[in-house]
C-alpha positions in Angstrom: 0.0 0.0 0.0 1.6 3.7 -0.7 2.6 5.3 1.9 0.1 8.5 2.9 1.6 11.7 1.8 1.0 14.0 5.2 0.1 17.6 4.4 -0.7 19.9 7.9 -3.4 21.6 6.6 -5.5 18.9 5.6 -5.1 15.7 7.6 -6.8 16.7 10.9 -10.6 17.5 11.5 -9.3 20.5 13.6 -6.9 22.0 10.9 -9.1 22.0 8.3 -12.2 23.6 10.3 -9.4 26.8 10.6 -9.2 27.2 7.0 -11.5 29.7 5.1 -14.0 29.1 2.7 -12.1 28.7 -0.8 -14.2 27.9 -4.2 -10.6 26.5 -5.7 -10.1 24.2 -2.6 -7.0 23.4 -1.4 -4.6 20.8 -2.9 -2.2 18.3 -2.0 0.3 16.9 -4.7 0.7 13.2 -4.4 2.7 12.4 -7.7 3.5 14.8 -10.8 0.5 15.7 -12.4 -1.9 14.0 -9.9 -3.3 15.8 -6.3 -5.8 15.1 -3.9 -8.1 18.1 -2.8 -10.4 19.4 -0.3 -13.0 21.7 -0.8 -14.6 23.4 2.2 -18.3 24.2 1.9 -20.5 26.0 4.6 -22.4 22.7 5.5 -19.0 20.5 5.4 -16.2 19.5 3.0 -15.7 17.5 -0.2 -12.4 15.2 -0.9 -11.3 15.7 -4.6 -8.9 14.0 -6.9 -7.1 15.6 -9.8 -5.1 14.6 -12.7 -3.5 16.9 -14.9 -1.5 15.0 -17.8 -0.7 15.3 -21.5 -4.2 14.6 -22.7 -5.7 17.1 -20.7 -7.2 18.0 -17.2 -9.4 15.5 -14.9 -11.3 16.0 -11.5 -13.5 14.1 -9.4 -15.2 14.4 -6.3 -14.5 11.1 -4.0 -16.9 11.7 -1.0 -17.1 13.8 1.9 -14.7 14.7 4.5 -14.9 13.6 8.0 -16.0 17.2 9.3 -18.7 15.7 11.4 -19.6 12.7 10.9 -17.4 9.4 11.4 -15.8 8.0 8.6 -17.2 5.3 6.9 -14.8 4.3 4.2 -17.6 4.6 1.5 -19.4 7.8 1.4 -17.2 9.6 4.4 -13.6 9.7 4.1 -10.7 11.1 6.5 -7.8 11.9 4.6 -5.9 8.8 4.8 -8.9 7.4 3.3 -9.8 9.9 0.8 -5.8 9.6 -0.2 -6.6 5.9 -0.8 -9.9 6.4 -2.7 -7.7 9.2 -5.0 -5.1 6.7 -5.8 -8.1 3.9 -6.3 -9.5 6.7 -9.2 -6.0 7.1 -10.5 -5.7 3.1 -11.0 -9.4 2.8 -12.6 -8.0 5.8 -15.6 -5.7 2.3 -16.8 -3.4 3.1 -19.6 -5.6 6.5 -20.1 -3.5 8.3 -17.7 -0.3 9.8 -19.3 1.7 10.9 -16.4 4.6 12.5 -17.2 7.0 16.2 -16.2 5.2 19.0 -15.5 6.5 21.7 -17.4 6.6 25.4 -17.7 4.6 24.6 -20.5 2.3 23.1 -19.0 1.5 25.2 -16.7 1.6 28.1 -18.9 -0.9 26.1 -20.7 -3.6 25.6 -17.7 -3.1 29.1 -16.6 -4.3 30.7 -20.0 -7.1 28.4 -20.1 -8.0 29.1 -15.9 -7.7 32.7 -17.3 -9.5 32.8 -20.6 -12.0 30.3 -18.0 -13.3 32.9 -15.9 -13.0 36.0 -18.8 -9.6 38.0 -18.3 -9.4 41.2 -19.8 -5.9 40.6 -20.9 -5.8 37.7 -22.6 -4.3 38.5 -25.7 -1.3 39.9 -23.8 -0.9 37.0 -21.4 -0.8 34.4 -24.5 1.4 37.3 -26.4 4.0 37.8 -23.1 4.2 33.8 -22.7 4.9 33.3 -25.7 7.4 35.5 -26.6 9.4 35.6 -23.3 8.6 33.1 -20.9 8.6 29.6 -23.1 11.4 29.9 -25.5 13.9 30.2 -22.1 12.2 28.8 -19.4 8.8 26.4 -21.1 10.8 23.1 -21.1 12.3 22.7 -17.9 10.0 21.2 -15.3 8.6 23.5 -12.8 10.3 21.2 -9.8 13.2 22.0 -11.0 13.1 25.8 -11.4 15.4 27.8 -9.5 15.5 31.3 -7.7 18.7 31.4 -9.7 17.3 30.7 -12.9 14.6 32.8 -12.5 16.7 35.9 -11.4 19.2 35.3 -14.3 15.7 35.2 -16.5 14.7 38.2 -15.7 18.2 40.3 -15.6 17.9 39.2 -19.4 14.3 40.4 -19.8 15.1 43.8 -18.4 18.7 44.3 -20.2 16.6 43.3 -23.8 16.0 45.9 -26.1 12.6 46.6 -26.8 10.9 44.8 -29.9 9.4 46.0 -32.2 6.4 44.8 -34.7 8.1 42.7 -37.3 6.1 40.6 -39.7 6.0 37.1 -39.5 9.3 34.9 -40.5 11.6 38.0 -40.3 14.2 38.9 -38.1 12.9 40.0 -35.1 12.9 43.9 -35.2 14.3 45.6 -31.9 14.8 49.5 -31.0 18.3 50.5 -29.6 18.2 52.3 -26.5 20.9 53.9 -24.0 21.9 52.4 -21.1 22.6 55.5 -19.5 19.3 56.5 -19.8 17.8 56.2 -16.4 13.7 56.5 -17.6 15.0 53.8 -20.8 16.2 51.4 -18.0 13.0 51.8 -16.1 10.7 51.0 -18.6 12.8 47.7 -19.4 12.6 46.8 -15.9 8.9 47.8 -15.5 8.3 45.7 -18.6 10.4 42.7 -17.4 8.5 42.7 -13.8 5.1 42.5 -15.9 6.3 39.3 -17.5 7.5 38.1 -14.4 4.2 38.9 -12.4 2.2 36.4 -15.7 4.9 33.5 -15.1 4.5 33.6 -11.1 0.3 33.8 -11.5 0.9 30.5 -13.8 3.0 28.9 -11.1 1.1 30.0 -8.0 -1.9 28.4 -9.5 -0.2 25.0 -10.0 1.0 25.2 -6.7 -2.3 26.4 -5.5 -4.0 22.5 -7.2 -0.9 20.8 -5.7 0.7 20.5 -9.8 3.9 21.3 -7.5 5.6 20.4 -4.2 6.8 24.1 -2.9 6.6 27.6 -4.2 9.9 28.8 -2.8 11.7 28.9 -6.2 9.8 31.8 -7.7 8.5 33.4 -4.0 12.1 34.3 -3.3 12.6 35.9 -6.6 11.4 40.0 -5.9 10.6 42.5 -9.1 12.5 45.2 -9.7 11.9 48.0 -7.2 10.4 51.4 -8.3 10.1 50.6 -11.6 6.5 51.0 -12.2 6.9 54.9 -10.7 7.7 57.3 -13.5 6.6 61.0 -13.7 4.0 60.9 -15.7 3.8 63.0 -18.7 1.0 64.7 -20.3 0.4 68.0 -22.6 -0.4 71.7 -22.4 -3.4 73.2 -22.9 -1.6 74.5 -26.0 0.6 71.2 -27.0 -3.4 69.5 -26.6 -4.8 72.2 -28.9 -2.0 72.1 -31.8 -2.4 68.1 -31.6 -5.9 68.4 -32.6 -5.6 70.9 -35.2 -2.7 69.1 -36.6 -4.3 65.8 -37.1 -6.3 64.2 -39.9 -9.8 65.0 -40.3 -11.0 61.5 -40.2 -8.4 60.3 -37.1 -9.3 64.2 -35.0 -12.4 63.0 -33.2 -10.7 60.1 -31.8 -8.0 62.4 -30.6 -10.8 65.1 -28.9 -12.7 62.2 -27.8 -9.3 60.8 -25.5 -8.7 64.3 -24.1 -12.1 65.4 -23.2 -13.0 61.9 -21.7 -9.9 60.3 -20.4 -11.0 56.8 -22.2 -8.5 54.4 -23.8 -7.6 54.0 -27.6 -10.0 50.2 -27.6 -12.9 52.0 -25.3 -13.2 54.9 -27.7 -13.3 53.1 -31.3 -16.1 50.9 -29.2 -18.5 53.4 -28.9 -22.1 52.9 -30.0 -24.4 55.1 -30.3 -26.8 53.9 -27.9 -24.1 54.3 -24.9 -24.5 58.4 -25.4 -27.0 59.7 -22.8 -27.6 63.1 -23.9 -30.2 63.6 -21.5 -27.5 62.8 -18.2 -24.2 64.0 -20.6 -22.7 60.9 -20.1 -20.9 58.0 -22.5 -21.1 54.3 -21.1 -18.0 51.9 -21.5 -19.4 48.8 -21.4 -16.1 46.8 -20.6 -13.9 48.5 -19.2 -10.2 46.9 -18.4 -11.1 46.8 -14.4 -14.2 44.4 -15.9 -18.0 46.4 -15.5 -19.6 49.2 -16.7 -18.4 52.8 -16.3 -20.5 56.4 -17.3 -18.3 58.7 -17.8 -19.1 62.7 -16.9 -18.8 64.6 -20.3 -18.4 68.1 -19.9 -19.9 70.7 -23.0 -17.4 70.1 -25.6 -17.9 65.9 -24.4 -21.2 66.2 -25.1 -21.4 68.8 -28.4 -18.5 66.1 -29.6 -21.0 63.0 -29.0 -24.1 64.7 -30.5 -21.6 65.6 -33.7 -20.8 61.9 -34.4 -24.3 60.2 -33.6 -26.5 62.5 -35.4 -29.1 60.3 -37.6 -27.0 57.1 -36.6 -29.1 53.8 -35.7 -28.1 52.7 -31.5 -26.9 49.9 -33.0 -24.2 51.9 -35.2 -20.5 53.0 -33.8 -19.7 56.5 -32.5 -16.2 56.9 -34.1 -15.7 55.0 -37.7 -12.7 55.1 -40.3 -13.0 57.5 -43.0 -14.1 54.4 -45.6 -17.0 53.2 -42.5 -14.9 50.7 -40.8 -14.0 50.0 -37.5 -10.6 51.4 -36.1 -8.7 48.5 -35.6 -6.5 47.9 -32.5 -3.0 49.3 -34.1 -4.5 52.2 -36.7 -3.8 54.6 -34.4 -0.1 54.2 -34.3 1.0 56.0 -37.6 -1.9 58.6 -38.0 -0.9 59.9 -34.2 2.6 59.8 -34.6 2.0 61.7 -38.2 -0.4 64.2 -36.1 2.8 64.8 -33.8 5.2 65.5 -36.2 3.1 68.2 -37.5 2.4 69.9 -34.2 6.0 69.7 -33.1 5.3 67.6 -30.2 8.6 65.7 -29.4 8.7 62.7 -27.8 5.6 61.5 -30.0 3.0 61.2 -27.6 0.3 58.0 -27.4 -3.3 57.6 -26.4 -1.9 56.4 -23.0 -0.4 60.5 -22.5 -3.7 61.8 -24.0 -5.0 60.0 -20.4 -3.0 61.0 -18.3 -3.5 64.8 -19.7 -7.2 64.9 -19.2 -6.9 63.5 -15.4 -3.7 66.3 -15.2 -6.1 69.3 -16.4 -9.0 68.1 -13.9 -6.2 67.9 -11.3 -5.0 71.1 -11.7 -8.7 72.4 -12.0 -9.4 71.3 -8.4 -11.1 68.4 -9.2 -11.4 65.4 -5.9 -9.2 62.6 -6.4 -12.7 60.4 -6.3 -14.1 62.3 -9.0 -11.0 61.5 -11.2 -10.3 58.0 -10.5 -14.5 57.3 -10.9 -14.3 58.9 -14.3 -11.0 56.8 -15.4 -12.0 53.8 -14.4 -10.0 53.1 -11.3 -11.2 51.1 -8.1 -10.1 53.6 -5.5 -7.9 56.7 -5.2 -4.7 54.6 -4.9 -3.9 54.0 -8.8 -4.9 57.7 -9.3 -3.0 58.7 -6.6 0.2 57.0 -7.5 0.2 58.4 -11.1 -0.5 62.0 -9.7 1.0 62.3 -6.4 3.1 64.8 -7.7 1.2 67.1 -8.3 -0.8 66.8 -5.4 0.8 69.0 -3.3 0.4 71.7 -6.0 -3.0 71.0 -5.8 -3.1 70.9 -2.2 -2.0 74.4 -1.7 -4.3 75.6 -4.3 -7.5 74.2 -2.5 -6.3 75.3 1.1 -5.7 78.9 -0.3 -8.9 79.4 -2.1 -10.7 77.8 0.7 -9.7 79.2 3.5 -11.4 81.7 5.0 -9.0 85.1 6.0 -9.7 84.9 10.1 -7.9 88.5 11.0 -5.3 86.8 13.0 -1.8 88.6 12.5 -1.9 92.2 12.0 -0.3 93.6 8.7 3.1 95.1 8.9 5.6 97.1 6.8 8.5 94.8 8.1 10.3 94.2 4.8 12.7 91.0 4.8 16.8 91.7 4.3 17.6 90.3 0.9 20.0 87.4 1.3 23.2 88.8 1.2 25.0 85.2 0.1 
């Protein structure tokens, strides 16, 4: 008979009435591939049994735990039992089962499914990310075997990579040269190498969290680059916003004045129907937005005069913002005509659709607008995103609101003391 695999958690009535309710359950690997699990309910617990192999993933529920009730051996299991029943289910797969290393790969693999599972909003840049940086150096080793070494030395080479660039299929990979004594350069490596690193440790803590692995100390260990994620952020004028406009194309200029007067990003704007415009409440409605749910964002005059422009005699059905020819904006058309629209307004660096965001939060900033109001209208969760972008210009801000608001109580007498210039 195998020997019982012991796991703290798990193998005691007691431990397992301290652990909170988790839908995922909690896992315990037995071989590679193959876990028993636990899944506590509010009326008791369920044993499970996992395989995950080369042909695919395979659960089953074996009975119920021994929360309450003694175990029976048939329909109530304690967990030596419910470890026996596992390996029992194992046995009855025969030659079906294809046990065999569980690889980056792999788990790569089950983590984009689990993801594209319950509706991520960044798939396309999850599969993109893998498969560019994380499988062709690290896919085929076994996930066991992974190192804090290995990982570190990983991403050192992620961050000291040039940036790609788009290069058509079976060509030399495109890359843009930049200066290693350029101190924002070597922050946006690093910030772009601790966003690759953050999809390969969500892939790994997920096997660990189904028991595909032993420990998690390998990748736990390994830290993302500090401060990276913390630039200044930059935005434009009131003029550099103005010359933009009147420097772009006619057909790509609403899509420009709809970013700065509403904050949205480049893929909320060119999905725009008619039917999300509320004249009535000035407000435009972004149906999925990248924190997932609906937003209604505040237009102000101009929002709303824009809006009425571009949906006059239009079925609710129809889109807000089309190409000059009546198509859709696809998700890179923006990249030529906006850098065209720069080069003509004399805005250097270029700017994106990402600056044009941060600009309108800036000019509502520096209006006096509430942190709130700002991070509701973008999109955020809370204050804290908005808050690290723009902390620094909140103490700017700060002064502004504390002088205009308050009130002149009479309390020092003026004087015609004049201060002694510095005589340095």
């Amino acid at each position: 008979m195998a020997r019982t695999v012991r796991n703290a958690k798990l193998d005691t009535r007691s431990a397992r009435a301290k652990l909170p309710l988790n839908k995922s359950g909690y896992w315990v690997p037995i071989a590679r591939g193959f876990a028993l699990g636990y899944r506590k309910g509010s009326k008791g617990g369920t044993w499970l049994a996992r395989l995950i192999d080369k042909t695919g993933r395979r659960e089953t529920a074996l009975g119920h735990a021994d929360n309450v009730l003694e175990p029976d051996g048939a329909r109530i299991f304690d967990y030596a039992q419910a470890q026996a029943k596992a390996r029992e289910w194992l046995a009855s797969l025969g030659d079906k089962s294809e046990i065999g290393p569980y690889t980056v790969d792999q788990c790569l693999d089950h983590y984009v499914a689990e993801y594209k599972r319950r509706g991520g909003k960044a798939l396309s840049r999850v599969e993109g990310s893998a498969s560019a940086f994380i499988r062709p150096r690290l896919g085929k080793y076994e996930v066991d075997a992974l190192t804090a070494t290995m990982i570190r030395q990983w991403l050192g080479e992620l961050a000291n990579a040039p940036p790609r660039l788009r290069t058509r299929d079976g060509q030399q990979q495109k890359v843009r040269a930049i200066s290693p004594d350029d101190p924002d350069a070597v922050r946006r490596r690093r910030a772009s190498a601790n966003r690759i690193l953050n999809i390969l440790k969500a892939a790994l803590n997920l096997a660990y969290r189904e028991g595909q692995v032993k420990a998690d100390d390998a990748w736990r260990r390994v830290k993302p680059f500090r401060e990276a994620d913390a630039p200044k952020i930059r935005y434009l004028s009131h003029d550099e916003a103005q010359r933009l406009v009147n420097a772009s194309a006619p057909g790509f200029r609403p899509l420009i004045q709809c970013a700065l007067l509403t904050g949205c990003r480049y893929g909320e704007i060119v999905g725009f129907g008619v039917s999300d415009f509320d004249r009535k409440a000035g407000t435009i409605s972004v149906r999925s937005s990248k924190a997932g749910g609906t937003r209604h964002v505040v237009l102000t005059e101009d929002g709303v005069m824009l809006f009425e422009q571009h949906t006059a005699g239009k079925s609710g059905g129809a889109l807000v913002f089309t190409r000059p020819d009546g198509a859709r904006w696809g998700p890179s058309n923006q990249h030529r005509r906006l850098g065209e629209a720069c080069a003509n307004a004399a805005i250097d660096p270029p700017t994106s659709f990402h600056v044009l965001r941060h600009t309108y939060a800036t000019h509502l900033l520096q209006a006096g607008a509430p942190l709130p109001v700002i991070a509701a209208n973008l999109g955020h969760a809370d204050t804290r995103m908005t808050e690290r972008h723009y902390a620094h210009l909140v103490p700017s801000h700060m002064a502004q609101v504390i002088r205009a608001t308050m009130p002149k109580l009479g309390l020092v007498e003026p004087h015609s003391i004049a201060p002694f210039a510095n005589a340095g």
